[in-house]
C-alpha positions in Angstrom: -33.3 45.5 -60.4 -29.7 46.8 -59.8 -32.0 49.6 -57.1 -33.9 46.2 -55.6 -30.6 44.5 -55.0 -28.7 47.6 -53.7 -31.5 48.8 -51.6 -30.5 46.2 -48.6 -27.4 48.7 -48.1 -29.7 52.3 -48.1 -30.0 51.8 -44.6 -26.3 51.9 -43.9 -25.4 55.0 -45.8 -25.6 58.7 -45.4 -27.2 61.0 -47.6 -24.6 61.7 -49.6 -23.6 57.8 -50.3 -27.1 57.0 -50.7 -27.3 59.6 -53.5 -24.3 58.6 -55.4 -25.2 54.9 -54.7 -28.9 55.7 -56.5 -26.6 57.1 -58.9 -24.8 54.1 -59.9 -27.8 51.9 -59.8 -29.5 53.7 -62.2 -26.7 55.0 -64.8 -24.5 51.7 -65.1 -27.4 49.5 -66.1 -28.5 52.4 -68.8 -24.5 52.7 -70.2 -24.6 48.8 -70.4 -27.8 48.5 -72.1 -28.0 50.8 -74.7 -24.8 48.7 -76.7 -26.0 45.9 -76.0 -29.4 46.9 -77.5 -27.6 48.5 -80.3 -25.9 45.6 -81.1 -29.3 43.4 -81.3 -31.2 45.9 -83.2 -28.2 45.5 -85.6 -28.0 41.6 -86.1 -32.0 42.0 -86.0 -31.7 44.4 -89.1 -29.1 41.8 -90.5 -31.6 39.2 -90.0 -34.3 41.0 -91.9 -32.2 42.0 -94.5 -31.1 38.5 -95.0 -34.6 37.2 -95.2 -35.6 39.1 -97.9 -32.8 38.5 -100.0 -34.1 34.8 -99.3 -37.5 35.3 -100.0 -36.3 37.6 -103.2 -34.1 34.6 -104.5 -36.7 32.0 -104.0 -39.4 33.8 -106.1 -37.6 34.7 -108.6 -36.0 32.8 -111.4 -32.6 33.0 -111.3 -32.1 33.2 -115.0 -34.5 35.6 -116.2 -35.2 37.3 -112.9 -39.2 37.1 -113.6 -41.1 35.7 -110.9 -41.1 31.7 -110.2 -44.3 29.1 -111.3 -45.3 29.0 -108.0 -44.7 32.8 -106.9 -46.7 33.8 -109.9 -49.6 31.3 -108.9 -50.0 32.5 -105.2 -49.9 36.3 -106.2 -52.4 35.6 -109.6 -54.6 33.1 -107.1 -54.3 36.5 -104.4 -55.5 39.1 -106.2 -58.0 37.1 -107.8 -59.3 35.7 -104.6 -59.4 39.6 -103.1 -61.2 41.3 -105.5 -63.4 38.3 -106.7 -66.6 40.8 -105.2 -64.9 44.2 -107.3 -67.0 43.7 -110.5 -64.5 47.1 -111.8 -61.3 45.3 -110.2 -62.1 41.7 -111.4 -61.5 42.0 -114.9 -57.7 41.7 -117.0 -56.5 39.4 -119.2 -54.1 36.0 -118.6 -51.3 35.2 -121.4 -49.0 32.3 -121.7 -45.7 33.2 -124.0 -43.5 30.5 -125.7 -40.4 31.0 -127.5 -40.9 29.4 -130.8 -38.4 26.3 -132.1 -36.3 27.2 -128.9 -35.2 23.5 -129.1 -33.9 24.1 -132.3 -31.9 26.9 -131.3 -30.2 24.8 -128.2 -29.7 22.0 -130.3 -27.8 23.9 -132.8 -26.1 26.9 -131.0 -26.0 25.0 -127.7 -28.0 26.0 -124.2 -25.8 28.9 -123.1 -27.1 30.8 -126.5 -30.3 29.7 -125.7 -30.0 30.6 -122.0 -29.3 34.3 -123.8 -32.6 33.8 -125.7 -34.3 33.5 -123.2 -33.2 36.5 -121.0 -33.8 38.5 -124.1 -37.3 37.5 -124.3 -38.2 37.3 -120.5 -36.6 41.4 -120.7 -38.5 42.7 -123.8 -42.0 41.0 -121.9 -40.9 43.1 -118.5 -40.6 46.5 -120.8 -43.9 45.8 -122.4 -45.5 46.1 -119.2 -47.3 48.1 -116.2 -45.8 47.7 -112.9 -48.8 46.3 -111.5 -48.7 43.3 -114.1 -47.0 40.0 -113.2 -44.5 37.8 -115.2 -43.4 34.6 -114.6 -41.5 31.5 -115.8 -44.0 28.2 -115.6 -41.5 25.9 -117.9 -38.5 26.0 -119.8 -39.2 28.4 -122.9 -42.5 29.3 -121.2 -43.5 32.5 -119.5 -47.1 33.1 -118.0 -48.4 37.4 -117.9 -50.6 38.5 -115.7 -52.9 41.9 -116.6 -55.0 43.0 -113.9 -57.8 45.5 -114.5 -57.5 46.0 -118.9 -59.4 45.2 -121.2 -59.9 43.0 -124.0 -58.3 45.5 -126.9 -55.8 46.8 -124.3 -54.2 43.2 -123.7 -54.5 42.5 -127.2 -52.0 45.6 -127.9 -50.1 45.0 -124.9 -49.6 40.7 -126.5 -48.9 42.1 -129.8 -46.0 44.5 -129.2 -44.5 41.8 -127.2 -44.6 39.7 -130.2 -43.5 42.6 -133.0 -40.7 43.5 -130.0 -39.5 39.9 -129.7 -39.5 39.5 -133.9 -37.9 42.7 -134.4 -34.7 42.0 -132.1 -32.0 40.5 -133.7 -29.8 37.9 -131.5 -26.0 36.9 -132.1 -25.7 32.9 -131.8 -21.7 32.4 -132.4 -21.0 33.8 -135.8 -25.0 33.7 -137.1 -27.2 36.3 -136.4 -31.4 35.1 -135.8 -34.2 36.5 -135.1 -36.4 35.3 -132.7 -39.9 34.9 -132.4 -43.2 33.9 -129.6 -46.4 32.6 -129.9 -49.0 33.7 -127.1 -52.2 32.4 -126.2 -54.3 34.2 -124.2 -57.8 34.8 -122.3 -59.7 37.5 -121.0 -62.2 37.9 -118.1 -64.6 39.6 -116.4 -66.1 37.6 -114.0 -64.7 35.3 -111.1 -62.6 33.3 -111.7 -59.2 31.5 -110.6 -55.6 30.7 -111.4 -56.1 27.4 -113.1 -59.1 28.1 -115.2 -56.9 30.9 -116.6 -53.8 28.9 -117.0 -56.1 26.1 -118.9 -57.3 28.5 -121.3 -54.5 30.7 -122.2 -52.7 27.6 -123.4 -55.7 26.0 -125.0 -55.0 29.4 -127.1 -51.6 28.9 -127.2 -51.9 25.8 -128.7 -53.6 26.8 -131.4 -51.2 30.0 -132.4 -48.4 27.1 -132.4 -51.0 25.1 -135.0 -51.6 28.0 -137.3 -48.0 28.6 -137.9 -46.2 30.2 -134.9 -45.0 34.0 -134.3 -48.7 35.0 -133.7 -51.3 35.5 -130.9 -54.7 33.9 -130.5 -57.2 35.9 -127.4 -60.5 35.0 -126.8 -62.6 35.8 -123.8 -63.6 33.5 -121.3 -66.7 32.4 -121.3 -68.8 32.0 -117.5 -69.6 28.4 -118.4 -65.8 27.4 -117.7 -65.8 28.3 -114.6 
């Protein structure tokens, strides 16, 4: 553009201004532009950055830092929905995890010790897993695990050291020192299926663990018919 606008004047020049006028038509553009395109590429990076943060802080809970209800859903709902034609990749187990008596423990210790509860428990359920598995928080004392790709015996280990884990760790509330402990119902499948039908019947189990006396787990698979 600056060579365009400055080329009215070429004719007037000799060879020597018309060089160094080339010169200055080319160069002073390139010595503006490249700060100026730093300077975006740096507020673009800023931009980016800032995003993720956002995106980081709206799926995840800020109080146990496992993923949000509705974070969980779209990625559970995601894999299911892209591997629903893998017979080998559409298989895993779906758990739902509640603390037991956890109203009992804010009622007497008040809700920051329960708060501490349950970041203890939403921890020891993050150790117990694979990186490719999936945690969230679905409700107040209730946590949802997702376990692509195992098998019935496998998620059945995986559920019971959560709950041994859990049982095992002591927790200071004031001067009083309790142990804690979770129920977890829980399905398998190996078929296709999606998020709700999961959700529906992990806590059809987990209703039943909370019937039978608490502190246990109760797995069965799911059965094609529920779909």
């Amino acid at each position: 553009m600056a060579l365009f606008v400055d080329s009215f004047n070429f004719p007037n020049l000799d060879a020597a201004g018309l060089a160094r006028a080339i010169t200055v038509d080319v160069l002073l553009p390139i010595f503006l532009a490249v700060p100026m395109l730093f300077l975006l590429m740096s507020k673009l990076r800023e931009l980016a950055i800032a995003n993720e943060k956002l995106a980081a802080i709206a799926s995840t809970d800020s109080l146990t830092s496992v993923l949000t209800r509705g974070a969980f859903t779209v990625l559970v709902d995601a894999y299911l929905a892209k591997f629903q034609h893998d017979a080998d990749r559409m298989r895993g187990a779906f758990l739902v995890v509640d603390a037991d008596d956890f109203k009992r423990i804010n009622d007497l210790f008040g809700h920051s010790s329960g708060d501490e509860a349950l970041r203890l428990i939403a921890s020891i359920i993050r150790e117990s897993l694979r990186p490719e598995d999936l945690v969230g928080r679905v409700g107040g004392d209730e946590f949802t695990v997702f376990l692509p790709g195992l098998s019935p015996s496998q998620a059945i280990a995986i559920a019971e050291r959560m709950r041994q884990t859990i049982h095992a760790a002591e927790v200071r509330f004031l001067d009083e020192r309790r142990r804690l402990s979770i129920s977890i119902g829980g399905t398998t499948f190996a078929h296709s299926t999606s998020f709700d039908v999961l959700f529906n019947a992990a806590d059809e189990r987990l209703y039943l663990a909370k019937s039978r006396g608490r502190n246990r787990i109760e797995i069965e698979p799911l059965l094609v018919a529920a779909m």
